[in-house]
N, C-alpha and C positions, 0 to 999 in steps of 0.2 A: 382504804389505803390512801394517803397524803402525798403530796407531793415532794420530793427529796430538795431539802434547800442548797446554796450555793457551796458550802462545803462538803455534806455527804457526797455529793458528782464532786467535787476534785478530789476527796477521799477513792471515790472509784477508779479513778481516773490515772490517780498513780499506782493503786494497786493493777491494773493495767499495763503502766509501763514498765512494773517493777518485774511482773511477769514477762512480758516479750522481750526487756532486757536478760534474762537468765534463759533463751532461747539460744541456742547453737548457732551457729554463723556457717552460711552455705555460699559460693562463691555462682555468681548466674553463668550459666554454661554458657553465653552466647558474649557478655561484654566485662561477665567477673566481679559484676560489683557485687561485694557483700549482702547479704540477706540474711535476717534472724527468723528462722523459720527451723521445722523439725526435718521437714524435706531435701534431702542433699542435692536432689536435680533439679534444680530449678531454674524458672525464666522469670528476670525483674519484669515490675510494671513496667517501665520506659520501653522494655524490649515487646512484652508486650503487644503494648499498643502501635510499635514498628512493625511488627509481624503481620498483626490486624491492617495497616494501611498496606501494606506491602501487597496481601493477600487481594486486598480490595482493586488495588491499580490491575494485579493478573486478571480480574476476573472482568474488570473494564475492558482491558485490553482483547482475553480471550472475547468478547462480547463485537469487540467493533471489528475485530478480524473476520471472526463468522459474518456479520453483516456486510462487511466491502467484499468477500467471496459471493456470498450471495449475490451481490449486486453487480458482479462484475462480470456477467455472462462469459464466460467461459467456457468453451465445450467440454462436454463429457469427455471428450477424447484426451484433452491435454488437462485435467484434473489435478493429473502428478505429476505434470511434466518438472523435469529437475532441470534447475539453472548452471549449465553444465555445458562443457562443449563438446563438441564429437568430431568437429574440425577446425581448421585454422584460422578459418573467418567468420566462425560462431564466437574463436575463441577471442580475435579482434572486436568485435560486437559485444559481447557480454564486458569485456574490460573498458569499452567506451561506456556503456549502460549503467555502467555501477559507477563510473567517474562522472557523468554527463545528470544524474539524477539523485546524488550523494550529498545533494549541494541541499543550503538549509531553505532554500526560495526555491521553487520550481519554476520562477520566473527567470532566474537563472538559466534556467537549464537550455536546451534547441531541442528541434524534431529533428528525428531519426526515420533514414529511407534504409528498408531492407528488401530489396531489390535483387530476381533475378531468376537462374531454374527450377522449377517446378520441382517437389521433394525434396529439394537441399535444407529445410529446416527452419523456415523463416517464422512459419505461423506457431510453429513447438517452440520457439526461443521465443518470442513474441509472449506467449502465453505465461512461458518460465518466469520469464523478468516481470510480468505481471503480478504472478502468484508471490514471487519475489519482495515486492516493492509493498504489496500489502501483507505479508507476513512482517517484515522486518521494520517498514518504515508506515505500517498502518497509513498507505497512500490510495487514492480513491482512484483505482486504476480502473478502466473498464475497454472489453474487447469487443468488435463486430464487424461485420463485414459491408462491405459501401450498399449492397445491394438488400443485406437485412437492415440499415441505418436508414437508405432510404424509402424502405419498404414502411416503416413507422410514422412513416411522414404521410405516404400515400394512405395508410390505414388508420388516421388522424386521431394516430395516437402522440398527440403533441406533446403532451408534459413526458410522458419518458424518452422523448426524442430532444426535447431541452434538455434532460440529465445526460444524456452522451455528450449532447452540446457543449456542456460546462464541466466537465467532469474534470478531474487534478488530470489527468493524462488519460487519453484517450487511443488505441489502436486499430488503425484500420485497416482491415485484408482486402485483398484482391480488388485493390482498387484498378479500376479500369479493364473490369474482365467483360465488362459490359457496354452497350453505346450507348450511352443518356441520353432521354428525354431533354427538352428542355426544360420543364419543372423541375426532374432532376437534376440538373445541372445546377440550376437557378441555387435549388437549397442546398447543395452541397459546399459550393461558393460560400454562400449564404454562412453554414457552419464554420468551414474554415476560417473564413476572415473573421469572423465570433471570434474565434480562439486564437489567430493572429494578434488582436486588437488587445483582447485580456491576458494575453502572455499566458498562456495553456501551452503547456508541450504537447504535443501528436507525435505518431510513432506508425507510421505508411509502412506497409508492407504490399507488393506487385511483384508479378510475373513480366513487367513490362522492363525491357532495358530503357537507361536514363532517360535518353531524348523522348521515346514514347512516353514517358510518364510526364515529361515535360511540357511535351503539347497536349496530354490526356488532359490535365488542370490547366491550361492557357498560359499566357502570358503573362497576367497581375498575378495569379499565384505564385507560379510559377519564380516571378520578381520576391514577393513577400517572404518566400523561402529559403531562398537563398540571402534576401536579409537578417535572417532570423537563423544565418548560419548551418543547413540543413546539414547533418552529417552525413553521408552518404556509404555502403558496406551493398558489394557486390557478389551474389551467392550463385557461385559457380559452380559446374561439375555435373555428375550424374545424380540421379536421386537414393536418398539413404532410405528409402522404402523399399522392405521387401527383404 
């Protein structure tokens, strides 16, 4: 068997077209453009290959969402917490939270002090707005508390104590439930003015009222915070436990 010369292929070629032209005309269910085809449901190439990229981006996104949850230690307890409020000045907090971190630079954005009684809700909203900010805005949030941040330090586990260090936004509980060390001190310092310096937003959560939390971090923090426009939300009242 020989090879077909230049005319037998364009003899085929239009017998080809002359058939797909005597095909039916199907309109593509997703953007309508015609198609000559015997299938009346159909999806064009263009759309397609839309769908295919479309699919791809979900499957990136679901991918790096699971990853910033993973990475974002968050307790078992608050897993589900929902960004949602239950009182007046959760509801104050959550409307600064989603104005104050909305923004397209997180350089933009200030720390936030949520400050104040015991069970009023600080470290459940805390977490919400967490789960929040990597659900929606795939943001590299990560939660801990001063005494497991700087437990990591003491247990020279450095390199994941550098990733809180730098993380997109970082929250930390119960700051000043404890009397530091000096080493402690030293790196904690040490941390914050890290993320002072690199415009990282922090998000402080205590039991201590203002002035106590004030002198718990000294005087240059202290200064550095309130340049960096601290917002400040005072949680009052009895505890919603129970």
């Amino acid at each position: 068997m020989g090879f077909k010369n230049s005319s037998e292929i364009s003899e085929q070629f239009s017998q080809i077209f002359e058939t797909i032209k005597k095909l039916p005309q199907h309109p593509c269910r997703r953007c309508g453009t015609l198609q000559r085809t015997y299938e009346s449901d159909i999806i064009c190439y263009s759309c397609q290959e839309e769908e295919e990229r479309a699919c791809a981006e979900r499957r990136r996104k679901a991918c790096q969402i699971e990853t910033l949850l993973r990475l974002s230690n968050i307790p078992k307890r608050y897993k589900n917490a929902i960004f949602k409020p239950k009182t007046a000045i959760q509801e104050q907090t959550i409307d600064y939270l989603k104005q104050n971190f909305n923004k397209k630079l997180l350089t933009e954005s200030s720390d936030t002090l949520l400050f104040g009684s015991i069970g009023t809700g600080k470290t459940y909203l805390g977490c919400a707005f967490a789960l929040e900010a990597i659900k929606t805005r795939q943001i590299g949030v990560r939660y801990i508390t001063e005494y497991a941040l700087l437990s990591l330090y003491f247990e020279k586990e450095y390199e994941t104590f550098k990733k809180f260090k730098s993380c997109d936004i970082l929250i930390i509980d119960e700051i000043g439930k404890r009397i530091l060390a000096e080493w402690q001190r030293v790196q904690l310092e040490e941390l914050l003015s890290h993320r002072y310096n690199e415009m990282l937003p922090t998000i402080y959560i205590t039991n201590l009222e203002q002035k106590a939390f004030k002198d718990f971090l000294g005087s240059r923090l202290a200064d550095r915070l309130r340049e960096n426009h601290l917002e400040r939300f005072a949680f009052d009242g009895e505890s919603l436990r129970g």
